[in-house]
C-alpha positions as a LaTeX table, in Angstrom:
\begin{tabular}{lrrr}
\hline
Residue & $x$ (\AA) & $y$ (\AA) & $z$ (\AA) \\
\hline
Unk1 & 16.77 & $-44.61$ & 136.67 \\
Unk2 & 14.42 & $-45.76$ & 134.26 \\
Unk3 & 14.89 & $-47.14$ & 131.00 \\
Unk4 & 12.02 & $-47.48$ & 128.52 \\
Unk5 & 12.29 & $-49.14$ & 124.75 \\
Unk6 & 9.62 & $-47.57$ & 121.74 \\
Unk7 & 9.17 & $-49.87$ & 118.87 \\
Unk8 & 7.91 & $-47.42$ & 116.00 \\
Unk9 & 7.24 & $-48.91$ & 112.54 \\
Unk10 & 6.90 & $-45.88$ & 110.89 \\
Unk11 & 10.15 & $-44.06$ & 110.65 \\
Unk12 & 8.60 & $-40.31$ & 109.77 \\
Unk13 & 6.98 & $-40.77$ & 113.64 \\
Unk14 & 10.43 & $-42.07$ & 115.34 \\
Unk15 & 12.16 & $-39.10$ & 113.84 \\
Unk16 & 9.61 & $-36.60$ & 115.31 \\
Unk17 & 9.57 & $-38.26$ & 118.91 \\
Unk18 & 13.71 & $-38.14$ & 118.88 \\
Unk19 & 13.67 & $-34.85$ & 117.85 \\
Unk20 & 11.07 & $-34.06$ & 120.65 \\
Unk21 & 13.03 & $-36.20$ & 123.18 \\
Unk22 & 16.29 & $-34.12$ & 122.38 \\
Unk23 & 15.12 & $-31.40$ & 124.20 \\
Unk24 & 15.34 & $-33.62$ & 127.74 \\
Unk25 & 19.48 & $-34.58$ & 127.10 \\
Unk26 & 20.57 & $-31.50$ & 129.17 \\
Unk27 & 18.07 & $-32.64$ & 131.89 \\
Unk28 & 20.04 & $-36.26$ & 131.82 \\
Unk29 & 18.37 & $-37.98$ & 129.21 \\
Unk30 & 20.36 & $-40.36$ & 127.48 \\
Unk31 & 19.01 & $-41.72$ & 123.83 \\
Unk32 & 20.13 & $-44.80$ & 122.52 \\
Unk33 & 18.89 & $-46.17$ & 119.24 \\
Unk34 & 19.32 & $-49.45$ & 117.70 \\
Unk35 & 17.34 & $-51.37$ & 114.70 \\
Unk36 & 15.99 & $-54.37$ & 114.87 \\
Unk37 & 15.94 & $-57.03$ & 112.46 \\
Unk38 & 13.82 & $-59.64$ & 111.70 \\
Unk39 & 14.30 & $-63.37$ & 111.51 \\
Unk40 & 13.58 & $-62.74$ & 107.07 \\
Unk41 & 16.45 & $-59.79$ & 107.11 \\
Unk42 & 18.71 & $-61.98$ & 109.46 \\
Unk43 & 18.19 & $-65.06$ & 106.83 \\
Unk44 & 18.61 & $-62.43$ & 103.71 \\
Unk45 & 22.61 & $-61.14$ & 105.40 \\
Unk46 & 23.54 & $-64.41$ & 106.26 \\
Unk47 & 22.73 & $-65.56$ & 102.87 \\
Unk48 & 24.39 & $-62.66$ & 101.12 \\
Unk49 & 27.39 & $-63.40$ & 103.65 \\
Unk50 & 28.04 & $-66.32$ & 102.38 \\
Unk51 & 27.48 & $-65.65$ & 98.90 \\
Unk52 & 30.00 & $-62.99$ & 99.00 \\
Unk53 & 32.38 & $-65.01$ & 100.98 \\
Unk54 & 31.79 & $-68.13$ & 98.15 \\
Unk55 & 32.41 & $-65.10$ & 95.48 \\
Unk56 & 35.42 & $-64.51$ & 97.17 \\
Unk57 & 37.02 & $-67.99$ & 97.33 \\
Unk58 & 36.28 & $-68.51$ & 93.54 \\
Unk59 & 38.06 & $-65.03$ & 92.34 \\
Unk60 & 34.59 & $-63.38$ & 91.85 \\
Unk61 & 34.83 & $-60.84$ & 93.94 \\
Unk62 & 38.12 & $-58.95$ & 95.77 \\
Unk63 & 38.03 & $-59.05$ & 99.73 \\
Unk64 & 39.26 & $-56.21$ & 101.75 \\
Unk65 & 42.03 & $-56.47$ & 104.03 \\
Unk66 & 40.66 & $-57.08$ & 107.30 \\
Unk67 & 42.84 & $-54.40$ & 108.80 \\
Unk68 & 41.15 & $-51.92$ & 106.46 \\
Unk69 & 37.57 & $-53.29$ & 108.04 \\
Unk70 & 38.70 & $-52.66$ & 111.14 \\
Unk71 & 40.15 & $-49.22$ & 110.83 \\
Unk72 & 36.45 & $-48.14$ & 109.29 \\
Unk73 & 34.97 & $-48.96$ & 112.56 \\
\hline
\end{tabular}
């Protein structure tokens, strides 16, 4: 088996080479895709993680019931 990883910036391209690549699942391809972040958008969530968890402490803002999260999932 071999497994190979595309990084494509421009999301117009990656949507033509999975549609191309579909064609090879009945001949055992397998496609996995996942999006990376960088370190600016990792800053950015945990920032607006914690401003929305702040929000909640102080009334701002009405959390879900964790059970609810998890049943989305």
């Amino acid at each position: 088996m071999k497994i190979l990883t595309l990084e494509i910036k421009d999301e117009t391209i990656a949507d033509k080479i999975v549609w191309m690549l579909q064609h090879f699942k009945n001949d055992g391809l397998v496609i996995k895709e996942s999006q990376t972040t960088t370190k600016d958008d990792l800053k950015a969530s945990i920032k607006q993680s914690v401003d929305e968890f702040n929000m909640v402490k102080s009334g701002k803002l009405k959390a879900k019931p964790v059970e609810e999260l998890l049943n989305a999932i």
